[in-house]
mmCIF file of the N, C-alpha and C atoms, coordinates in Angstrom:
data_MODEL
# 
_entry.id   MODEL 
# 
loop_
_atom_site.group_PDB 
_atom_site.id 
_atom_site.type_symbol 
_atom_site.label_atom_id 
_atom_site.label_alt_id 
_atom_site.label_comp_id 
_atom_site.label_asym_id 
_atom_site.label_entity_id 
_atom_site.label_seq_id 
_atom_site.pdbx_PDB_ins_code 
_atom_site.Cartn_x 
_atom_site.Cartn_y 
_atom_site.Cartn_z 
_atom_site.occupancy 
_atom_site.B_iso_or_equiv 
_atom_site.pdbx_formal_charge 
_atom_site.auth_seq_id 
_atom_site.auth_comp_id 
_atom_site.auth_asym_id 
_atom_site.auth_atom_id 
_atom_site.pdbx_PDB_model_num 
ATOM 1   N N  . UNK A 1 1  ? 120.528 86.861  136.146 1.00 0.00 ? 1  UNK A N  1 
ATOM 2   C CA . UNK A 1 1  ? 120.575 85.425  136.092 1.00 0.00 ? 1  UNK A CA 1 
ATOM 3   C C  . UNK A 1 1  ? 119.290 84.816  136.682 1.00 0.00 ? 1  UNK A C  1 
ATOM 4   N N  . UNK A 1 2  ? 118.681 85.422  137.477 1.00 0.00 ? 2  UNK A N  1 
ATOM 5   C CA . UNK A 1 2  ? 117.611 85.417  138.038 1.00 0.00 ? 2  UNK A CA 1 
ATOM 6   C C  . UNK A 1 2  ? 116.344 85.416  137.667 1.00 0.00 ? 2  UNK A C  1 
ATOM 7   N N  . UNK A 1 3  ? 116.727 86.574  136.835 1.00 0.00 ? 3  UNK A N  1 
ATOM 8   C CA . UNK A 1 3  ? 115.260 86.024  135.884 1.00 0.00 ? 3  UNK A CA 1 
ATOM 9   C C  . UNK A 1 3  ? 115.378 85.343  134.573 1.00 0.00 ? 3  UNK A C  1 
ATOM 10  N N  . UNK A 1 4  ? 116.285 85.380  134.178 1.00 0.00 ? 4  UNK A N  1 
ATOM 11  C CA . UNK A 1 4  ? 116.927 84.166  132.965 1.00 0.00 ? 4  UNK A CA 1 
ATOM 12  C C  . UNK A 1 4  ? 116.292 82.796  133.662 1.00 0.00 ? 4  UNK A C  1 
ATOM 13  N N  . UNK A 1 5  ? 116.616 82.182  134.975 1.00 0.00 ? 5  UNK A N  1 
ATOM 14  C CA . UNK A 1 5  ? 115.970 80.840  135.202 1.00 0.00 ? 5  UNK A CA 1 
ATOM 15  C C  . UNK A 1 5  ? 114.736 81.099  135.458 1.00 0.00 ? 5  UNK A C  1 
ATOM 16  N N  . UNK A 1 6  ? 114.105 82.204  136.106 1.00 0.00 ? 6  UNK A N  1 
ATOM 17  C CA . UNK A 1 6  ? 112.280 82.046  136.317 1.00 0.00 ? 6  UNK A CA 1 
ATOM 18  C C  . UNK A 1 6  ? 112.103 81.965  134.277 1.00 0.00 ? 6  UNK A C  1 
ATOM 19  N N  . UNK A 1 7  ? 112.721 82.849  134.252 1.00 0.00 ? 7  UNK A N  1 
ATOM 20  C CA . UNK A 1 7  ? 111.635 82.756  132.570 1.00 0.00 ? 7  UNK A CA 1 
ATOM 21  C C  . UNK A 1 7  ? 111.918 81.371  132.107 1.00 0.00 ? 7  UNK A C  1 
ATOM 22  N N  . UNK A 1 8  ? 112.611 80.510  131.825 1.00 0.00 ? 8  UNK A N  1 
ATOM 23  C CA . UNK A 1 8  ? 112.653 79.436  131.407 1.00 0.00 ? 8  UNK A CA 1 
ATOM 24  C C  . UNK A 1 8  ? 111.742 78.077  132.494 1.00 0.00 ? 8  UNK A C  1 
ATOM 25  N N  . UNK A 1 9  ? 111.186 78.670  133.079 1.00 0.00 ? 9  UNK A N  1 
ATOM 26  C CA . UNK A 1 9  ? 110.380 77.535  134.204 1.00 0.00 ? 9  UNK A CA 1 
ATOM 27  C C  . UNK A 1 9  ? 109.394 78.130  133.682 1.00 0.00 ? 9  UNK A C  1 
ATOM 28  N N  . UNK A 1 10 ? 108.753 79.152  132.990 1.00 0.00 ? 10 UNK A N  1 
ATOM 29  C CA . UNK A 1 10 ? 107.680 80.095  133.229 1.00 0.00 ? 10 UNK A CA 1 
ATOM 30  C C  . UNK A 1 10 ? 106.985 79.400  131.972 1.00 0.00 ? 10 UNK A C  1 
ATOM 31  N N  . UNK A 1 11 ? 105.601 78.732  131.579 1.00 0.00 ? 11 UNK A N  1 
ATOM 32  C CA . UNK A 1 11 ? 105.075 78.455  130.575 1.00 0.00 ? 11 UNK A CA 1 
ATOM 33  C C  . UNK A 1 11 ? 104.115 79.925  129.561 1.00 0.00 ? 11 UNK A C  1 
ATOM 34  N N  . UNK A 1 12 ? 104.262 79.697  128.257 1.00 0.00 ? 12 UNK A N  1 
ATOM 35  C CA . UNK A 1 12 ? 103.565 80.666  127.771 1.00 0.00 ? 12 UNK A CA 1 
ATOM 36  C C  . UNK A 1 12 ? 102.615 81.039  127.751 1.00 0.00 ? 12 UNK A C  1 
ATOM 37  N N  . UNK A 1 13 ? 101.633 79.951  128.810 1.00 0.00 ? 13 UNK A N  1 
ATOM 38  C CA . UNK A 1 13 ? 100.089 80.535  129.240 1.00 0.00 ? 13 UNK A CA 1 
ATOM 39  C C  . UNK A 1 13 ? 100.353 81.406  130.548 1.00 0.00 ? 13 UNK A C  1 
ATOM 40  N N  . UNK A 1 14 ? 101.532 81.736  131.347 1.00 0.00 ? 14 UNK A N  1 
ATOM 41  C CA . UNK A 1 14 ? 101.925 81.942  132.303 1.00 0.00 ? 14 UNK A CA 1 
ATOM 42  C C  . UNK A 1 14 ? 102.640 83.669  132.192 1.00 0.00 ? 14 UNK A C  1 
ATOM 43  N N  . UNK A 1 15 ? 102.880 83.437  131.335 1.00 0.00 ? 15 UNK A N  1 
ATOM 44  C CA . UNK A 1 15 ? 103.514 84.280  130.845 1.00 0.00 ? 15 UNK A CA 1 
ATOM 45  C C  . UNK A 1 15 ? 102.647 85.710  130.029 1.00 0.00 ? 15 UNK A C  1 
ATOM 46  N N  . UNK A 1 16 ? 101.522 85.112  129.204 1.00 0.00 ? 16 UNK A N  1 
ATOM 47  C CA . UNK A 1 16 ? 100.341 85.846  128.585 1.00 0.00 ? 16 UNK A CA 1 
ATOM 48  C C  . UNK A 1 16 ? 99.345  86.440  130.097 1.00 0.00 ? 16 UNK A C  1 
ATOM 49  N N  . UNK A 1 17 ? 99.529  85.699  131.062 1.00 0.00 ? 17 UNK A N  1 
ATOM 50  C CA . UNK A 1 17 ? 98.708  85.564  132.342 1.00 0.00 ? 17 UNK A CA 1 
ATOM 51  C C  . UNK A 1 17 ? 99.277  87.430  132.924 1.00 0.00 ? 17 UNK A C  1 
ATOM 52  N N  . UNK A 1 18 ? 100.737 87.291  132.823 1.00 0.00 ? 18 UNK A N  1 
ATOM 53  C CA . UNK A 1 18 ? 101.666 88.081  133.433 1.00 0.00 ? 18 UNK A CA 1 
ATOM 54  C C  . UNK A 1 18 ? 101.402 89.301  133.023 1.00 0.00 ? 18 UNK A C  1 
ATOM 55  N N  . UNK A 1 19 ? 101.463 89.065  131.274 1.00 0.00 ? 19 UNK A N  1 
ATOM 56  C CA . UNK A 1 19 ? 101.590 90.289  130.621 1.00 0.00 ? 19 UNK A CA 1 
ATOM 57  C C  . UNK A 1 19 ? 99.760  90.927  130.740 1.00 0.00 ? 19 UNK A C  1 
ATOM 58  N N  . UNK A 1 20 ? 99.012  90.018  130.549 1.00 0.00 ? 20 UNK A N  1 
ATOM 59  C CA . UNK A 1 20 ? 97.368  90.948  130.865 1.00 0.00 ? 20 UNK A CA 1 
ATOM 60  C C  . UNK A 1 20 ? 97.679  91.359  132.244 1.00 0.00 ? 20 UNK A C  1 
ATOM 61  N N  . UNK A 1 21 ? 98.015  90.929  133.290 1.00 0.00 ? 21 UNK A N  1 
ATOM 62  C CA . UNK A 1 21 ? 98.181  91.395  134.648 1.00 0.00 ? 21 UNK A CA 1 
ATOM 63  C C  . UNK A 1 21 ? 98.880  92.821  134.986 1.00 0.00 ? 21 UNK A C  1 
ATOM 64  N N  . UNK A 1 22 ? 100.286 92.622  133.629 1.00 0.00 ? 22 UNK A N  1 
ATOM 65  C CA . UNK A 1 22 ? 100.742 93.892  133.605 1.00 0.00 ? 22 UNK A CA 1 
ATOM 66  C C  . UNK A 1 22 ? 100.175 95.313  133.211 1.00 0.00 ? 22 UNK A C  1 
ATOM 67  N N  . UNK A 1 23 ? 99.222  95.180  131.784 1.00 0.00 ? 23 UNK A N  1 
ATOM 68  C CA . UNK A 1 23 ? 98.751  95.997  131.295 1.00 0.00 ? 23 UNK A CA 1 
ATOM 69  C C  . UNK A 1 23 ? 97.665  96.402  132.036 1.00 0.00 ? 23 UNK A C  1 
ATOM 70  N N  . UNK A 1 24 ? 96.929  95.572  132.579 1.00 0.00 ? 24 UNK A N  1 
ATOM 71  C CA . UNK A 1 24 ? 95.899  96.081  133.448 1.00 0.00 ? 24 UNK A CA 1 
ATOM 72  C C  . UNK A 1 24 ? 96.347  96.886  134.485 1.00 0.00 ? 24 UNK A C  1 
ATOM 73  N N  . UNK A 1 25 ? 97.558  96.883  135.045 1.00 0.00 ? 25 UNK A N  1 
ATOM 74  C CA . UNK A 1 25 ? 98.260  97.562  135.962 1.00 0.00 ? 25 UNK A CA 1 
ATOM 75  C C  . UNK A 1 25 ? 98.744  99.138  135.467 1.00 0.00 ? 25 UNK A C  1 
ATOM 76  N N  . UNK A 1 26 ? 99.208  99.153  134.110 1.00 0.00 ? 26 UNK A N  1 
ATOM 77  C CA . UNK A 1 26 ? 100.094 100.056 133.893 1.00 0.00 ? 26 UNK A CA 1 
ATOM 78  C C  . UNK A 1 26 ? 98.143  101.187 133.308 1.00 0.00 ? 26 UNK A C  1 
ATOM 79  N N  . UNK A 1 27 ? 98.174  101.843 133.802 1.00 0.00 ? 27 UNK A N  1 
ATOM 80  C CA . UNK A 1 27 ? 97.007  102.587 133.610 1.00 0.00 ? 27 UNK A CA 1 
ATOM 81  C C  . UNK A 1 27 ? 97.422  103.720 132.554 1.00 0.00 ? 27 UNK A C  1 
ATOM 82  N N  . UNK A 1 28 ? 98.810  104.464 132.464 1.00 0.00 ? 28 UNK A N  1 
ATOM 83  C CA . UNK A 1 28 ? 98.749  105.220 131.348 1.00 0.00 ? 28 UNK A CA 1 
ATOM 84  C C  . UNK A 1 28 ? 99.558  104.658 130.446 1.00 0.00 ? 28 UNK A C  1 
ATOM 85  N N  . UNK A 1 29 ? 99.796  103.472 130.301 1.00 0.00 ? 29 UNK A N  1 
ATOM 86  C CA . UNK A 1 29 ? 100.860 103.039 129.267 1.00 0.00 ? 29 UNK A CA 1 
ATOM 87  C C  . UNK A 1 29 ? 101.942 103.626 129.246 1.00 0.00 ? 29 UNK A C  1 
ATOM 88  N N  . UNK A 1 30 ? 102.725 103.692 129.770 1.00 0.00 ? 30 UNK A N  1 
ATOM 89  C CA . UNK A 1 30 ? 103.371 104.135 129.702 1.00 0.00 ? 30 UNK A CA 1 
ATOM 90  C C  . UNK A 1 30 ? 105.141 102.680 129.829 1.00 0.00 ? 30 UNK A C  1 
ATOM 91  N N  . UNK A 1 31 ? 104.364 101.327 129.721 1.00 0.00 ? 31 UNK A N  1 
ATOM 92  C CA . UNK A 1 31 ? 105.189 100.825 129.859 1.00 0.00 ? 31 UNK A CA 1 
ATOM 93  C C  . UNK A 1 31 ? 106.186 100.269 131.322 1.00 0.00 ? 31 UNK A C  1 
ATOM 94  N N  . UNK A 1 32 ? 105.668 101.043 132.224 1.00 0.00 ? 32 UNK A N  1 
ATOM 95  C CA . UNK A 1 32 ? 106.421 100.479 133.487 1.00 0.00 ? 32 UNK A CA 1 
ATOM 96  C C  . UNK A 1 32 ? 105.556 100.931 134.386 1.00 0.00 ? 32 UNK A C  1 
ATOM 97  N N  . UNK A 1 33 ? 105.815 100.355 135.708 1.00 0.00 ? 33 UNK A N  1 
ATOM 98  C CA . UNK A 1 33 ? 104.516 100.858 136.837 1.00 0.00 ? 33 UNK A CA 1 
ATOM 99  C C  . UNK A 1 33 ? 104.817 101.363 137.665 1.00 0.00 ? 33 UNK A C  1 
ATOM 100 N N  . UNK A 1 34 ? 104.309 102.834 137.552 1.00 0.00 ? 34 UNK A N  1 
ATOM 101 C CA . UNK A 1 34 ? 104.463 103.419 139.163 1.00 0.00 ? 34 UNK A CA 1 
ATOM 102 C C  . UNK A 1 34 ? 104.134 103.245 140.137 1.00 0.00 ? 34 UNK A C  1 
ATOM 103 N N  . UNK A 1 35 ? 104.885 104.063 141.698 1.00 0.00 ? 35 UNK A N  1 
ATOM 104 C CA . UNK A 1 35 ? 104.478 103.270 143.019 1.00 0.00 ? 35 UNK A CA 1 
ATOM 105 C C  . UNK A 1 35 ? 102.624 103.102 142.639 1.00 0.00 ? 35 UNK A C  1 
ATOM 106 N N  . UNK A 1 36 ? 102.256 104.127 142.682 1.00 0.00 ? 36 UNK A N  1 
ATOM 107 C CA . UNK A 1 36 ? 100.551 104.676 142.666 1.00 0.00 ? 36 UNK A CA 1 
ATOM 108 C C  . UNK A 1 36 ? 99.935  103.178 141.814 1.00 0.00 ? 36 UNK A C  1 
ATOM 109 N N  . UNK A 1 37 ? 100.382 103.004 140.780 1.00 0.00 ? 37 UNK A N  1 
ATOM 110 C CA . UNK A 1 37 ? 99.901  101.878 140.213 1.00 0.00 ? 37 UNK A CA 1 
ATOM 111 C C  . UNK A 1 37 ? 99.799  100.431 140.619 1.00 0.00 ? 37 UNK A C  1 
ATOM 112 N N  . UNK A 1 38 ? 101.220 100.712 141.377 1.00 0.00 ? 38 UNK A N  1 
ATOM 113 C CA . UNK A 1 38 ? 101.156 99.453  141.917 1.00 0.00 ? 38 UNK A CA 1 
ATOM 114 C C  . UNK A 1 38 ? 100.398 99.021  143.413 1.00 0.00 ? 38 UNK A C  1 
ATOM 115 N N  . UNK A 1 39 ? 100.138 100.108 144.309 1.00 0.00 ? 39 UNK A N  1 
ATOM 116 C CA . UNK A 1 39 ? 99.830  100.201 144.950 1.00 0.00 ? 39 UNK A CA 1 
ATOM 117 C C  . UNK A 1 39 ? 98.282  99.937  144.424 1.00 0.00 ? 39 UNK A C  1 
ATOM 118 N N  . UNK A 1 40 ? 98.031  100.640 144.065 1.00 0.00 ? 40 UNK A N  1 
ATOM 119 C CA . UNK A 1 40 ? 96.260  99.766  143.579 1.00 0.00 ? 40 UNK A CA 1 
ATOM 120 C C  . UNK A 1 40 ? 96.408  98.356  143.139 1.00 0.00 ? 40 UNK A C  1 
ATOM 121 N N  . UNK A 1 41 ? 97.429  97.691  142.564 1.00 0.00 ? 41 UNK A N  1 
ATOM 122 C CA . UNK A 1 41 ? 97.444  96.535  142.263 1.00 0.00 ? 41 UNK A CA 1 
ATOM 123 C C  . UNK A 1 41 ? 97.483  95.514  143.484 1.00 0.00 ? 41 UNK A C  1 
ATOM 124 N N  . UNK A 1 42 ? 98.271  95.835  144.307 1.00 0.00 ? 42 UNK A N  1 
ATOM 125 C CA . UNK A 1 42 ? 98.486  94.874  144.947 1.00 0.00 ? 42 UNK A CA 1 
ATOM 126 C C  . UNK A 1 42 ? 97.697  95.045  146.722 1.00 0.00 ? 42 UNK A C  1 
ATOM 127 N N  . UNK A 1 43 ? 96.669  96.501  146.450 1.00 0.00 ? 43 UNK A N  1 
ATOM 128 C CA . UNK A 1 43 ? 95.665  96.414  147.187 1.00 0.00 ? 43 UNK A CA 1 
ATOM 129 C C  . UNK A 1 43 ? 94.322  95.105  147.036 1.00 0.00 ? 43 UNK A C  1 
ATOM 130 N N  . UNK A 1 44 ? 95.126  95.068  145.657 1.00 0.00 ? 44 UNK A N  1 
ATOM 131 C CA . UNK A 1 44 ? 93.587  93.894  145.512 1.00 0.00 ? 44 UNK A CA 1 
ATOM 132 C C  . UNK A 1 44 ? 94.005  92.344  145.744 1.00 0.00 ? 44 UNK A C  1 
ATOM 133 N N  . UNK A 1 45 ? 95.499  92.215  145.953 1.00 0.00 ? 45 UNK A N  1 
ATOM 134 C CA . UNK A 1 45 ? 95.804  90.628  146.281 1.00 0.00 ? 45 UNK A CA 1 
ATOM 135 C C  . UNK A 1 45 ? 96.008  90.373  147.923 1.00 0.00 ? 45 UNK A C  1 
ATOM 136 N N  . UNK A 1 46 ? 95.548  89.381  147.971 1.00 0.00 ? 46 UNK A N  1 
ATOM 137 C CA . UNK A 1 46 ? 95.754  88.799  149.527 1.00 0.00 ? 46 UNK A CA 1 
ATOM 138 C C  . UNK A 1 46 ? 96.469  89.198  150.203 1.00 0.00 ? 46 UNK A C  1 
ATOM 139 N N  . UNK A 1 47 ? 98.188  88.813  149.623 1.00 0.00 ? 47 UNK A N  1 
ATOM 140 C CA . UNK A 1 47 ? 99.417  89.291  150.160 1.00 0.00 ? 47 UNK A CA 1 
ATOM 141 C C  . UNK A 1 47 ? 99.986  90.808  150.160 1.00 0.00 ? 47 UNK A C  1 
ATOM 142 N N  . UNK A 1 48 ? 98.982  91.699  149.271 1.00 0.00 ? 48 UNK A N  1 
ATOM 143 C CA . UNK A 1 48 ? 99.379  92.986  149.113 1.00 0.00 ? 48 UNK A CA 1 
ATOM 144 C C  . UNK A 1 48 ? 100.141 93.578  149.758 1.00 0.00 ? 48 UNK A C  1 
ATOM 145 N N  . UNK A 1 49 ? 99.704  93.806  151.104 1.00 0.00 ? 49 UNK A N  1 
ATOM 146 C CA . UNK A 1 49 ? 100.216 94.827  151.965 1.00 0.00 ? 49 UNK A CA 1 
ATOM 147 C C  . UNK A 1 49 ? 102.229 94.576  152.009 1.00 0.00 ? 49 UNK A C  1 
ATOM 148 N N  . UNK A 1 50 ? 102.290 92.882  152.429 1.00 0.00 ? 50 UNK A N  1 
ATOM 149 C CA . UNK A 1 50 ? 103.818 92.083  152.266 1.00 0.00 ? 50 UNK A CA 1 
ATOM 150 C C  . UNK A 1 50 ? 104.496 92.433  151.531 1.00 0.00 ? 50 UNK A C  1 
ATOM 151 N N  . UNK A 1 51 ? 104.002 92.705  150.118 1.00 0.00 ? 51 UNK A N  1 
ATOM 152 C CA . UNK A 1 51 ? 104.702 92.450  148.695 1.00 0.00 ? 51 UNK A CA 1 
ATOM 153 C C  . UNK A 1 51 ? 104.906 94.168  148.736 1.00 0.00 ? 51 UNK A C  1 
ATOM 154 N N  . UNK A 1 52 ? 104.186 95.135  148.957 1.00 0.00 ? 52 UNK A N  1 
ATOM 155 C CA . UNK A 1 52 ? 104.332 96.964  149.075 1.00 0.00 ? 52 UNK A CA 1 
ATOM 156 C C  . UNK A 1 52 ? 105.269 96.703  150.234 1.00 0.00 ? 52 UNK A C  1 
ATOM 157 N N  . UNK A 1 53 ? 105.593 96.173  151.139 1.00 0.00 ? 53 UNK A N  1 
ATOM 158 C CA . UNK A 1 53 ? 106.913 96.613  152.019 1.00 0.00 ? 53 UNK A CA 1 
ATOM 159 C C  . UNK A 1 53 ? 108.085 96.349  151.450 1.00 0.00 ? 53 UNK A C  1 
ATOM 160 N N  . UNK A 1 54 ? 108.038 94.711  151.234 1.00 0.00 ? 54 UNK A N  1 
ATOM 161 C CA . UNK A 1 54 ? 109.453 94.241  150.428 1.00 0.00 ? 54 UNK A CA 1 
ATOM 162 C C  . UNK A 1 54 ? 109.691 95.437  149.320 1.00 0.00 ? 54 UNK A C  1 
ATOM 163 N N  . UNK A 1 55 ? 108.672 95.477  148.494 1.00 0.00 ? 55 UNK A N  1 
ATOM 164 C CA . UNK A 1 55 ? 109.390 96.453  147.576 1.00 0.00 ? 55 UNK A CA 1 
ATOM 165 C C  . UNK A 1 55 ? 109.663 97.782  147.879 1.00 0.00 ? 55 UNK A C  1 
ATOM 166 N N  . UNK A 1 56 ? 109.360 98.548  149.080 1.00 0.00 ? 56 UNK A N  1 
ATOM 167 C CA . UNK A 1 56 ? 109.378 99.822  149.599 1.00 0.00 ? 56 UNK A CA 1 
ATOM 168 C C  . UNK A 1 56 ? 111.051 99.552  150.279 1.00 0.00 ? 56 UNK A C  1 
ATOM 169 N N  . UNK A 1 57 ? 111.548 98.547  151.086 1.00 0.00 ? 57 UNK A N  1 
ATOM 170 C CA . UNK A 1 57 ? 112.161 98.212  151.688 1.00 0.00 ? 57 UNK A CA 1 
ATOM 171 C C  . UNK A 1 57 ? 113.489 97.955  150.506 1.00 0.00 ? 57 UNK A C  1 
ATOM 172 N N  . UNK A 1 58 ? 112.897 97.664  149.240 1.00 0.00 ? 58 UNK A N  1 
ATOM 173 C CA . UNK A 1 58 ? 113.907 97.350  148.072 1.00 0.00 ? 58 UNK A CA 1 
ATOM 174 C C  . UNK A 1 58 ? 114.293 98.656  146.940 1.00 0.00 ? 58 UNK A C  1 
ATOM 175 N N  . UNK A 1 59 ? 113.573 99.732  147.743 1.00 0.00 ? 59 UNK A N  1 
ATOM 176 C CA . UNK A 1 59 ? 114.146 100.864 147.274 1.00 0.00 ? 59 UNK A CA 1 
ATOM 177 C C  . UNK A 1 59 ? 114.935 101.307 147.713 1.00 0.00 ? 59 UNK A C  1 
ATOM 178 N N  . UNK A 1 60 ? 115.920 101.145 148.056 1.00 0.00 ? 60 UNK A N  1 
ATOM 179 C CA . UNK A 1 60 ? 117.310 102.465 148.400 1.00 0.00 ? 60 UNK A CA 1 
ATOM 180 C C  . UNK A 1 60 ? 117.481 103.796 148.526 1.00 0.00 ? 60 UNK A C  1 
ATOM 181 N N  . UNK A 1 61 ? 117.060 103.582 147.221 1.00 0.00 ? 61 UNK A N  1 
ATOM 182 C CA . UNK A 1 61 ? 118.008 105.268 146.966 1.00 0.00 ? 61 UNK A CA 1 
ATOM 183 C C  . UNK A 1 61 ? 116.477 106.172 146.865 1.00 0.00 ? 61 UNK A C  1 
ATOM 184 N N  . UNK A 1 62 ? 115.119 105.530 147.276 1.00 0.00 ? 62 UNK A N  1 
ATOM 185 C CA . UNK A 1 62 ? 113.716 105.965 147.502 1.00 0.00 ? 62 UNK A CA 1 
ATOM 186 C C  . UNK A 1 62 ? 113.282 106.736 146.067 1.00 0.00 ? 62 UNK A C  1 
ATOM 187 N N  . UNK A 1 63 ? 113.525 106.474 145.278 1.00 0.00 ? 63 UNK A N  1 
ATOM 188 C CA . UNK A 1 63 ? 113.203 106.648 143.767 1.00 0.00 ? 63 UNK A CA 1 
ATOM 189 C C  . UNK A 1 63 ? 111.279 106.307 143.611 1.00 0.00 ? 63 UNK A C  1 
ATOM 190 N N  . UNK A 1 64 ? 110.839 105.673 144.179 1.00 0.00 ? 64 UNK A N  1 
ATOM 191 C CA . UNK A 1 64 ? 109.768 105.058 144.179 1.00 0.00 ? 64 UNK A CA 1 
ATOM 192 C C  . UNK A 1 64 ? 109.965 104.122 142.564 1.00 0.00 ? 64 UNK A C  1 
# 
């Protein structure tokens, strides 16, 4: 439900923004991003380090 309301707030320049952001991320295509991938990604944003705990912290069952 959650992301049903972000996507409908989300404009389609916003959205094209997302998806180059994604692909640049996903390094073997493979369609989804591993920790490793993401971890280079979000070495390069301000908040990086924040955003790698929450989601380390939002693994459970440590699946990466």
């Amino acid at each position: 439900m959650a992301l049903t309301a972000i996507a409908c707030q989300v404009s389609s320049d916003d959205i094209k923004d997302l998806r180059e952001m994604f692909i640049s991320l996903d390094k073997n295509g493979d369609g989804s991003l591993s920790l490793d991938e993401l971890k280079v990604g979000l070495g390069k944003m301000e908040n990086g380090e924040t955003l790698m705990q929450l989601l380390k912290a939002a693994d459970t069952d440590n699946s990466g």
